[in-house]
C-alpha positions in Angstrom: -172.5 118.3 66.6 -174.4 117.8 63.0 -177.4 115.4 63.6 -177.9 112.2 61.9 -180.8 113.6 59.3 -178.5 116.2 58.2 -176.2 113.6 57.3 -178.0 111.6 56.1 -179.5 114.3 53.7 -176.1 115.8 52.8 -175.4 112.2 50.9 -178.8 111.6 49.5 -181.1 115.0 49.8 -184.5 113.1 48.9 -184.4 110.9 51.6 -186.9 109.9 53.9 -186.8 108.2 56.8 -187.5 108.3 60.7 -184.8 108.3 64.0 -185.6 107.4 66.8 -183.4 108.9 69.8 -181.0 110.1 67.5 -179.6 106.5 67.2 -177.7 105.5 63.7 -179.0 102.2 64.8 -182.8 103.1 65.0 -183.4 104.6 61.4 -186.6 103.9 59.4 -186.7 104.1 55.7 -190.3 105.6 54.0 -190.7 105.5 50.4 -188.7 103.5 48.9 -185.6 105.2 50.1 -182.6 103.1 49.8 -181.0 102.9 52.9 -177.8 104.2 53.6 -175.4 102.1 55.9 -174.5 103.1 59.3 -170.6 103.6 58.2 -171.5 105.8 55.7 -173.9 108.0 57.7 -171.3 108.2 60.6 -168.1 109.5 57.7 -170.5 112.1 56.6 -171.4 113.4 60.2 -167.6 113.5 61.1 -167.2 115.5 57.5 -169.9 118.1 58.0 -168.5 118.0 61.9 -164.9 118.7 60.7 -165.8 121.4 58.1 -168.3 122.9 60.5 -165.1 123.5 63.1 -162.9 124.3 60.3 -165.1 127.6 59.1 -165.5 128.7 62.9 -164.0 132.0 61.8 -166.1 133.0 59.2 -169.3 132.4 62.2 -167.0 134.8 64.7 -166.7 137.2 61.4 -170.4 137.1 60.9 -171.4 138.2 64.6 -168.4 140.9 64.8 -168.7 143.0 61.7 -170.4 146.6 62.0 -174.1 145.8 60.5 -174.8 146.9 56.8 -176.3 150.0 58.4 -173.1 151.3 60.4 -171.1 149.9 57.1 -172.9 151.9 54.8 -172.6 155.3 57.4 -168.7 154.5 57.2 -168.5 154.8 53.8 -170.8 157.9 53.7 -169.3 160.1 56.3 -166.0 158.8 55.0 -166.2 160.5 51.5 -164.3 158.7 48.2 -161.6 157.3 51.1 -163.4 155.0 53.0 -160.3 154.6 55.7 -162.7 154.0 58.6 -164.9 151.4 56.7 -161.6 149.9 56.2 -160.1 150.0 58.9 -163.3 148.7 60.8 -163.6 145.4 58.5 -159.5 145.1 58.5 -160.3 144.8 62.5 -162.8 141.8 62.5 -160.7 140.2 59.9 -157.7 140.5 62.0 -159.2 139.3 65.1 -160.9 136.3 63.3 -158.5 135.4 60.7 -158.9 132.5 58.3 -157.8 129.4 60.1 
């Protein structure tokens, strides 16, 4: 789950404050940051939340393809064709596809 700083930063990056207990309802405000209410804090941590699940995928893409090192072998031993790098990256995408 996305914290409550993270949020908080996502709608106003210069903020600065203190939580205690990661509690919505135990936030300190320094330096003249204004604070953000509790509502909004909570929408923006069920946004990040939401998009963070939504691009699930792309994370499972990430940890699957061949590292740049085998990528770049691929291409090499493949010539001007490439059909193994292809077919290597047409694999991941397949087995992760967009969602």
């Amino acid at each position: 789950m996305t914290d409550i700083l993270n949020s908080i930063l996502a709608i106003n990056p210069n903020a600065k404050c203190t939580i205690n207990g990661e509690d919505v309802n135990n936030i300190t405000w320094h330096d003249n940051t204004t604070p953000i209410s509790k509502e909004d804090i909570l929408a923006k941590q069920k946004e990040l939340q939401t998009a963070y699940e939504n691009n699930k995928y792309q994370r499972d893409r990430a940890e699957a393809y061949p590292s740049i090192g085998e990528q770049l072998d691929l291409i090499y031993h493949a010539g001007q064709g490439g059909d193994a790098f292809q077919a290597a990256i047409k694999a991941v995408k397949d087995k992760h596809p967009k969602g």
